[in-house]
TIVEX-716181 format. One line per 10 residues: number of its first residue (from 0); for each residue x, y, z of C-alpha. Coordinates in pm, 1 decimal. Example, Ala and Ser with C-alpha at 12.3 -4.5 7.8 and 13.67 -1.06 7.14 Angstrom:
<rs>
0 = 1230.0,-450.0,780.0 | 1367.0,-106.0,714.0
</rs>
This chain:
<rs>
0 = 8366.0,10178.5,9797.2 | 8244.6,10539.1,9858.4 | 7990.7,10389.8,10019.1 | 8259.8,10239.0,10280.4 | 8432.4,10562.3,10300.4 | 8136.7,10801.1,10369.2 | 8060.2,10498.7,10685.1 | 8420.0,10543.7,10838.4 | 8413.6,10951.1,10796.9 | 8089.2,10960.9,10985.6
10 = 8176.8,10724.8,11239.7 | 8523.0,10953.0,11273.0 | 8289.3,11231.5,11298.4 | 8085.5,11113.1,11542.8 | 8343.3,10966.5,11784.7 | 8543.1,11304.8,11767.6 | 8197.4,11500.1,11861.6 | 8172.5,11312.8,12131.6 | 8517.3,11302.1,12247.9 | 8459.0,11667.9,12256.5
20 = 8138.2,11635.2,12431.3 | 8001.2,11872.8,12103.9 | 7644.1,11790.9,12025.6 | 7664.3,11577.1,11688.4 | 7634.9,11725.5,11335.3 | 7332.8,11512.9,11235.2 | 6990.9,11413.3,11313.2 | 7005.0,11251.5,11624.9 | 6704.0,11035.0,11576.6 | 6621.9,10718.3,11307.3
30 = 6313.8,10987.0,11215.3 | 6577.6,11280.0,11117.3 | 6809.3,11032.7,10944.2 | 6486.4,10906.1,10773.9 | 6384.4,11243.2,10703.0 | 6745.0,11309.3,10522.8 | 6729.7,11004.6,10334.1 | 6415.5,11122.9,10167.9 | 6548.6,11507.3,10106.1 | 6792.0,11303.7,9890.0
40 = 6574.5,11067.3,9739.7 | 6310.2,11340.8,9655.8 | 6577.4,11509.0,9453.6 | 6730.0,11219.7,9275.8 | 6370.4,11158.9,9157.9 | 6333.4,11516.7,9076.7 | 6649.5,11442.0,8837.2 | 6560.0,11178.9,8711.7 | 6188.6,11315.1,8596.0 | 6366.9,11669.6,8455.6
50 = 6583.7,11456.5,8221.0 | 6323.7,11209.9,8132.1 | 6105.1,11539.7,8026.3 | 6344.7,11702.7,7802.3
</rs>
């Protein structure tokens, strides 16, 4: 379900933005978004190898 939320914030974000004619708050290519997606992934990994170690 957060997953559902998080979809209808952004896309309330992003029609606002450009209502406003504001540039968006978020990569504005599938390489940035990408590029996110593994800044996240790189530190649930990083988690998940800390706890393992200890």
């Amino acid at each position: 379900m957060q997953i559902f939320y998080a979809l209808i914030a952004g896309l309330s974000v992003g029609l606002f933005f450009s209502w406003l004619k504001l540039p968006l708050p978020a990569p504005p290519t599938l390489v940035g978004i990408v590029g996110a997606a593994g800044v996240f992934l790189g530190s649930v990994i990083f988690r998940s190898v800390a706890a393992w170690l200890h």
